[in-house]
C-alpha positions in Angstrom: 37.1 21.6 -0.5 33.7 20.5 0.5 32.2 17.3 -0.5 29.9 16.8 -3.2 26.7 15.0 -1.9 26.4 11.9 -3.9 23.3 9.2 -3.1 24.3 5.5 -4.1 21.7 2.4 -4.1 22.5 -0.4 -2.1 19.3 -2.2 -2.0 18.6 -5.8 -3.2 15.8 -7.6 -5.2 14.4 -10.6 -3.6 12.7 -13.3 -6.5 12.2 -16.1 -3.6 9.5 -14.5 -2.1 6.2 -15.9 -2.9 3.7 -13.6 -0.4 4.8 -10.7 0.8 3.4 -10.0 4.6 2.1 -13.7 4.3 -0.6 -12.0 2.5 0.2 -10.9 -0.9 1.2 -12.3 -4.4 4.2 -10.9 -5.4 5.1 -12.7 -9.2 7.7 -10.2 -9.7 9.2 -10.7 -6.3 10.2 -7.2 -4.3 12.9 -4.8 -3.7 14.4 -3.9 -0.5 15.4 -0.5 -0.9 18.5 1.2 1.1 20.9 4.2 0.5 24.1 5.6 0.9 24.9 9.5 1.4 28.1 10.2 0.2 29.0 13.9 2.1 31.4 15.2 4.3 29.7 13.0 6.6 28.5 9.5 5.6 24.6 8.6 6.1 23.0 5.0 5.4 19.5 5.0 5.0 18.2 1.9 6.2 19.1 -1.7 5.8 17.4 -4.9 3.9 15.6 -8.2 4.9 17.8 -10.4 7.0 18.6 -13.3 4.5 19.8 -10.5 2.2 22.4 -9.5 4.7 25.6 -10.5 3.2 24.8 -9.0 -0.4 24.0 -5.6 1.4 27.1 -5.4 3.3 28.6 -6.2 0.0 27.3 -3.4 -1.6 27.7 -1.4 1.4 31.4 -2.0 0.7 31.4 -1.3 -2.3 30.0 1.9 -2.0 31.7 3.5 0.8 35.0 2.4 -0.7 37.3 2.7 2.4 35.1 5.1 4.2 33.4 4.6 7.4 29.7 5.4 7.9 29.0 8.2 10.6 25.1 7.1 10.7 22.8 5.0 10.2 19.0 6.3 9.8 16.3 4.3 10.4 13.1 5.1 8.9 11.3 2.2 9.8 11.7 -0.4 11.7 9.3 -3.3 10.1 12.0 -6.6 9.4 12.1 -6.1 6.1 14.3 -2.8 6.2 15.7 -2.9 9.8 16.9 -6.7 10.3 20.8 -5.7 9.3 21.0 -2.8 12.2 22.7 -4.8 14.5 25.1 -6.3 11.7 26.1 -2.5 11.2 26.3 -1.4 14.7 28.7 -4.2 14.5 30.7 -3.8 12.0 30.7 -0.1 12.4 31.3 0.9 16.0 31.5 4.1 16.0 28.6 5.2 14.0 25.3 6.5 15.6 22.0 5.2 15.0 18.9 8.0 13.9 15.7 6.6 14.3 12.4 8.5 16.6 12.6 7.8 19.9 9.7 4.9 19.0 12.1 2.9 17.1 14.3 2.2 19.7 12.2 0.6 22.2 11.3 -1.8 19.0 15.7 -2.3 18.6 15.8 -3.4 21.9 12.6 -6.2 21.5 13.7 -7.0 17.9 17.7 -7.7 19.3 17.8 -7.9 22.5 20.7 -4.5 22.6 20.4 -1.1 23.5 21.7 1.3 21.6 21.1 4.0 23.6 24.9 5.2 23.9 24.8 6.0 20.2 21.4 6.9 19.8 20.5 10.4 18.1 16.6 10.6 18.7 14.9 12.6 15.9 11.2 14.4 15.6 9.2 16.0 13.2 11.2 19.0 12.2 14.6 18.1 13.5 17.6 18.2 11.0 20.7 16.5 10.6 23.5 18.1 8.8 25.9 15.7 6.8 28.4 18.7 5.4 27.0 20.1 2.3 23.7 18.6 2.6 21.2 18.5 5.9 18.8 15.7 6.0 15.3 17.4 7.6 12.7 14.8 9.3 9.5 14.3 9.0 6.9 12.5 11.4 5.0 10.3 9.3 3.7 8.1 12.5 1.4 5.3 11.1 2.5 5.4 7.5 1.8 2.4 8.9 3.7 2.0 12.7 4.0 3.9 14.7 7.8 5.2 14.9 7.8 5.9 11.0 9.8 9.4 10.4 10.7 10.7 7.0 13.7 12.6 5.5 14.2 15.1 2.7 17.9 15.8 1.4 17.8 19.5 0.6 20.9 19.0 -1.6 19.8 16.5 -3.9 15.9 17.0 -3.4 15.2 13.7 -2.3 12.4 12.5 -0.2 13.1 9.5 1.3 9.8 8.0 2.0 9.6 5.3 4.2 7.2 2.8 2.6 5.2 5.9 1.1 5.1 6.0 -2.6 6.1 2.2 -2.1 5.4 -0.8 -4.5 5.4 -4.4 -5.1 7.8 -6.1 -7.4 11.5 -6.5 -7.8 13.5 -3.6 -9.6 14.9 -6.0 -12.3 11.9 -6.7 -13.7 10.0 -5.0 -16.6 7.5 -3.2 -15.0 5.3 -0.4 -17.1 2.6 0.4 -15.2 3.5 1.6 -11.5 0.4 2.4 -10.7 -1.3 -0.5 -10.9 1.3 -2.4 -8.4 1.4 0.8 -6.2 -1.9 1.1 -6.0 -2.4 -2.7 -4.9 -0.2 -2.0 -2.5 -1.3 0.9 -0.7 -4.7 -0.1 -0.3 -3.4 -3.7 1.2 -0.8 -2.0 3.8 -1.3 1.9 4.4 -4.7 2.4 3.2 -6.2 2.4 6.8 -4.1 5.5 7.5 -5.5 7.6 4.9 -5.9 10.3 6.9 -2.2 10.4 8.5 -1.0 9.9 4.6 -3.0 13.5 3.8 -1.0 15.0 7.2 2.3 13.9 5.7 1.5 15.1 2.1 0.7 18.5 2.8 4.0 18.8 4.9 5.8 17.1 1.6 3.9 20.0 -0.5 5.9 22.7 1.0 9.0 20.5 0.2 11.6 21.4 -3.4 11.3 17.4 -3.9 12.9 16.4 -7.2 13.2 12.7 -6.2 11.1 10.2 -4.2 13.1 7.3 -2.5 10.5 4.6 -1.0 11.6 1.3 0.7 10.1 -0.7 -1.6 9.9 0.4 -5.7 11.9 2.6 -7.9 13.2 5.7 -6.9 10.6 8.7 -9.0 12.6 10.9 -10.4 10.1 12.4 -13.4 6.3 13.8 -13.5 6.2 14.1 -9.3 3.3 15.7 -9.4 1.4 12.7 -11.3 2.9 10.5 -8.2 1.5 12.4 -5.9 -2.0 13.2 -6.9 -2.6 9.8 -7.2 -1.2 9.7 -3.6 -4.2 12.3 -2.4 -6.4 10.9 -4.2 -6.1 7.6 -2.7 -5.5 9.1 1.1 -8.5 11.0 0.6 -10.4 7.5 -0.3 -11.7 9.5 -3.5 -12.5 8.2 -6.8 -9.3 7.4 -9.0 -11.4 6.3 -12.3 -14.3 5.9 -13.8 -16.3 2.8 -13.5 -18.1 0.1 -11.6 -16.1 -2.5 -9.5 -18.4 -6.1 -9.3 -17.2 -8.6 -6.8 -18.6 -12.1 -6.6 -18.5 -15.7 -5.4 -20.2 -18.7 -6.7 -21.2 -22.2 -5.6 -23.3 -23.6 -8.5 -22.9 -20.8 -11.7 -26.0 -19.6 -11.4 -24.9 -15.9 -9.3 -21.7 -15.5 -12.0 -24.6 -16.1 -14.8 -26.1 -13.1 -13.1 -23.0 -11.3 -12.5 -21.9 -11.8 -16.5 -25.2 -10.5 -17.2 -25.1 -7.6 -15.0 -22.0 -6.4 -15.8 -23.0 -6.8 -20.1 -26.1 -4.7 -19.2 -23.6 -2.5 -17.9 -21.4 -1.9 -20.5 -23.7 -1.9 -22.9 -25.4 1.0 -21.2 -22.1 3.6 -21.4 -20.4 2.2 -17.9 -17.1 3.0 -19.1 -15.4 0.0 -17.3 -16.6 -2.7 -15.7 -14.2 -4.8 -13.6 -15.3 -8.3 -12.6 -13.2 -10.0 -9.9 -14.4 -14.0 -8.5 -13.5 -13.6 -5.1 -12.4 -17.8 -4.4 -10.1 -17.6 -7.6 -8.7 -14.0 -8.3 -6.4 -11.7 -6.2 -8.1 -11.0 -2.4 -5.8 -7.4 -3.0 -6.4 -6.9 -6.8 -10.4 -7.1 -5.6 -9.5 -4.6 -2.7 -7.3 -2.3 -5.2 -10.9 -2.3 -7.2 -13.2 -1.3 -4.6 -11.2 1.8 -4.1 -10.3 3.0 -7.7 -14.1 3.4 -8.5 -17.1 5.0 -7.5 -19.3 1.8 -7.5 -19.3 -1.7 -5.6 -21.5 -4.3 -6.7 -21.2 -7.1 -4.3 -22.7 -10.9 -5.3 -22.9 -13.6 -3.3 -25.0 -16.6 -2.1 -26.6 -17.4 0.8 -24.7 -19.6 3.0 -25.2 -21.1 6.4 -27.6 -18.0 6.7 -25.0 -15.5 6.6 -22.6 -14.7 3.5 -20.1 -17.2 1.4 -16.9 -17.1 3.2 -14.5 -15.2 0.7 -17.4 -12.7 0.0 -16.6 -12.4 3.9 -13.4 -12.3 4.1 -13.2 -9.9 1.1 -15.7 -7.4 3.2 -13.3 -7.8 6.2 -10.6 -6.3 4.3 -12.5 -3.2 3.2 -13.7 -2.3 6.4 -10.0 -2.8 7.8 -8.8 -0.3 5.0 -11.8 2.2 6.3 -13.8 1.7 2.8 -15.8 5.0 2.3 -17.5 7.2 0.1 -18.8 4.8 -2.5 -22.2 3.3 -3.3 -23.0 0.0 -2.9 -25.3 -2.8 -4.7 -26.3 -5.6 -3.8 -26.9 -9.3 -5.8 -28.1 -12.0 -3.7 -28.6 -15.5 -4.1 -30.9 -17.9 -1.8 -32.6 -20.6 -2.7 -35.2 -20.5 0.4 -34.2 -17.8 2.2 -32.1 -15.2 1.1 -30.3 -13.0 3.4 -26.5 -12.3 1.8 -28.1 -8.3 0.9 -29.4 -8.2 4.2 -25.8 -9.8 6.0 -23.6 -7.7 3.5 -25.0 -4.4 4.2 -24.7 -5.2 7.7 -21.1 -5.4 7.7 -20.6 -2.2 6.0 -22.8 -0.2 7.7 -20.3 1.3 10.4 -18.1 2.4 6.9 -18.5 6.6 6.2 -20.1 7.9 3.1 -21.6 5.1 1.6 -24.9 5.2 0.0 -26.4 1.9 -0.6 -28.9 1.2 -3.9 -32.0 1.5 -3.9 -32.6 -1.4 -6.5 -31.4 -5.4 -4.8 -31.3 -8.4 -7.1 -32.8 -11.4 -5.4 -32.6 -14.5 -7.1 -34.0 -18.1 -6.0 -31.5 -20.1 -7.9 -31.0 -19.5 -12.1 -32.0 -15.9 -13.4 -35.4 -15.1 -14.4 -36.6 -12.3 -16.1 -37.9 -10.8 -12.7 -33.9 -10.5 -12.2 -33.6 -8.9 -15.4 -35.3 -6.6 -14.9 -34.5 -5.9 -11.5 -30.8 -5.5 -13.2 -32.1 -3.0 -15.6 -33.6 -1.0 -12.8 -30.4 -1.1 -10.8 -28.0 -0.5 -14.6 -30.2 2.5 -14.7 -30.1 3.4 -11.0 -26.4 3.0 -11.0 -25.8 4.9 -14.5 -28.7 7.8 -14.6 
């Protein structure tokens, strides 16, 4: 009698973490999501971050129960999900490793082996049949390296995902809004490689999913199809919501007096939300996840050393890594004697695609004046008509 295909959880939640890439707040820690097959044949699906190894073998153990694995697939080969290979290909001789003929190359510099006896090389298209079930791959290169493959179980329906459809936080914590955390995430990790995510989507489209597995997150189970618009809307850097993302930085006050200002002028003129981010005390990635989810930028900063404040900088760097595009820009600047931070903003974002840049700059010389009121009313109604 055949096998029933059976998928079992085998990840782990890590709480130490404190930034995850060296990069990102993570308050509700992350998961480190691997899987079990349970057919004829048995199929891991990745491993977990090294200093989680023992409690994933554990619960490899468990869910096996006496059987041997027949293969591990590797989807991905950053640390966090491959640093336990070589613990398997230990303690399980016999089994063959899956991974694109990328991946290994990156076994060999990551642990010094090569597994090339028990390799099985897989490309886009390529299946792997586990009994009753066959595993089908996907080529999902630079979702966000470059050996990246993906696999659909046409049993079960379930799209394992690499770090697609991905988010931050552990999966014991209450969590109600996935967007928000997903969204954070893309944009900080794969949202350079929007156009490689649309690739991979429309292959997925032609997919019977009825489950998403990602290496990080929940597995999606319910309303797909709200998972993955938000997925092309995002690959397609187009505009999620409503509303005007403002940005700032301060020395003095006297720019977030202007900013306040701005952004009452703009709610009180319909903009249905305004979100106001300090750029030296708020979330670098929360900032970023706002430039995207709008229409609008409005960027305000000082002068400083004749160029722009350094987190106003820094913040700029990140959206022109993440290919920011089709938005329009404004511009608040601050210089006492000589202000230039419109002029030095604008400059790095001119190489970005799509973005049309205001008409209407407010220039102030220190505290607002009314000639920056009503420059702000001029830009409210530019921004708004």
């Amino acid at each position: 009698m055949a096998q029933e295909p059976a998928i079992r959880y085998i990840g782990v939640n890590d709480h130490d973490l404190d930034l995850f890439e060296g990069q990102y707040e993570v308050p509700e820690g992350m998961a480190y999501n691997s899987y079990v097959i349970l057919d004829e044949k048995v199929a891991v699906m990745d491993t977990v971050e090294a200093s989680f190894g023992d409690e994933w073998m554990s619960n490899l153990q468990d869910a096996l129960a006496g059987r041997i694995p027949d293969y591990l697939v590797v989807h991905h080969m950053e640390p966090d999900h491959s640093s336990n290979i070589l613990r398997f290909a230990q303690a399980y001789p016999e089994a063959q490793i899956v991974a694109s003929a990328k991946a290994f190359p990156m076994m060999t510099k990551f642990f010094g082996c090569d597994f090339s006896d028990r390799a099985v090389v897989v490309k886009d298209g390529d299946t792997l049949s586990l009994g009753a079930s066959t595993l089908t791959f996907i080529g999902a290169a630079m979702i966000h390296w470059p050996e990246v493959v993906m696999s659909f179980n046409d049993a079960t329906g379930t799209l394992f995902s690499a770090d697609a459809f991905g988010k931050f936080g552990a999966l014991d914590c209450e969590d109600d809004d996935w967007a928000c955390e997903a969204r954070r995430y893309y944009f900080g990790i794969v949202g350079k490689y929007g156009l490689q995510v649309t690739k991979v989507l429309k292959k997925v489209s032609d997919l019977p999913v009825r489950a998403i597995a990602p290496l990080h997150g929940p597995q999606l189970t319910e309303n797909l199809g709200y998972y993955l618009d938000l997925y092309s809307t995002w690959a397609a850097y187009g505009v999620e919501s409503e509303g005007i993302c403002l940005c700032y930085t301060s020395v003095y006050g006297n720019t977030k007096a202007a900013v306040e200002t701005l952004a009452a002028k703009l709610r009180e003129a319909g903009c249905p939300k305004v979100a106001v981010t300090d750029l030296a005390r708020d979330d670098m990635a929360e900032a970023v996840e706002d430039a995207f989810r709008y229409g609008t930028l409005v960027l305000a900063t000082t002068t400083y050393n004749g160029s722009i404040f350094p987190f106003m900088h820094d913040f700029l760097n990140h959206l022109v890594g993440a290919n920011f595009q089709n938005r329009t820009v404004a511009f608040v600047e601050n210089g006492m004697w000589a202000p230039a931070a419109a002029k030095g903003m604008r400059a790095m974002l001119e190489g970005c695609k799509n973005l049309t840049f205001a008409e209407n700059t407010v220039t102030l010389s220190g505290a607002v004046t009314q000639e920056n009121l009503d420059q702000m009313d001029a830009l409210v109604a530019e921004l708004l008509g």
